[in-house]
N, C-alpha and C positions, 0 to 999 in steps of 0.2 A: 448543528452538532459537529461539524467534520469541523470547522474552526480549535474547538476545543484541543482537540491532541495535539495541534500546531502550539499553543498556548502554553499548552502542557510539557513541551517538548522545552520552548524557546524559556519558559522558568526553570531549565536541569529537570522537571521530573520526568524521566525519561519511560522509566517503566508506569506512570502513570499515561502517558501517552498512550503509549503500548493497547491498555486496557480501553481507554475511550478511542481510539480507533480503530479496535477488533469491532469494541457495540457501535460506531459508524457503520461499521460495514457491515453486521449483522442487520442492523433497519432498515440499509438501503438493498440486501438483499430480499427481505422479508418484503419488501415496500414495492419492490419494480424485479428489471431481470438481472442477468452477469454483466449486461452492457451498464445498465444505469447503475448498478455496483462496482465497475472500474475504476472511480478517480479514488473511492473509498482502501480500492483493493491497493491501487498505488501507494496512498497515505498511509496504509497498516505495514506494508513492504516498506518503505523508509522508517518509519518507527522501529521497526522490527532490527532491522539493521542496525539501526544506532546503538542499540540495545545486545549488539552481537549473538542475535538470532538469525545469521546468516542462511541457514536451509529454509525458515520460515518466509523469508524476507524474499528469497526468491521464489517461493512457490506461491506467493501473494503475488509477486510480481509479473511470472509466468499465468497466471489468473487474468490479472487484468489485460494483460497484452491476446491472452487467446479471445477475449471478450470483446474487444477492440478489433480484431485482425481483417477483419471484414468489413469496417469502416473506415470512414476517412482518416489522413494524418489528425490528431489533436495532441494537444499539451499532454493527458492520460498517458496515451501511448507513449508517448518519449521519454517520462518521467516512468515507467513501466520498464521499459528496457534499461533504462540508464540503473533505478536500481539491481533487477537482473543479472546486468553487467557486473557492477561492484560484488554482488553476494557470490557471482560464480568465480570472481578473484580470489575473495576469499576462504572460499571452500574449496580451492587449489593449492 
């Protein structure tokens, strides 16, 4: 499922995206905990941005990164702050 928004993103439909990677995230939280819902929380923060939902796109991103914080470095995390990063330029 977490494919599809990538899919969705890279044919222009951006706020389609948007929508299939909120209900990523929604099953994988339903599904496991905030850890095993991080890469999702990443995914919907980069949608979310594209999409010039800058306040969402960081508090998805601040999500995953608090979710992460206690574990080791991985790909999530980095991709977590980097959106972070970008949404709080934005929103300056």
């Amino acid at each position: 499922m977490r494919y599809f928004s990538t899919a969705a993103s890279a044919a222009g439909e951006l706020h389609r995206a948007v929508a299939l990677a909120t209900q990523a995230r929604d099953v994988a939280l339903a599904a496991g905990s905030e850890v095993d819902a991080a890469p999702a929380r990443w995914r919907l923060a980069h949608h979310l941005y594209a999409v010039d939902r800058f306040e969402q796109a960081r508090d998805e991103a601040r999500a995953a990164s608090a979710a992460l914080a206690d574990g080791p470095p991985s790909t999530a995390r980095v991709w977590a702050a980097s959106v972070e990063v970008r949404a709080l330029l934005m929103l300056n």
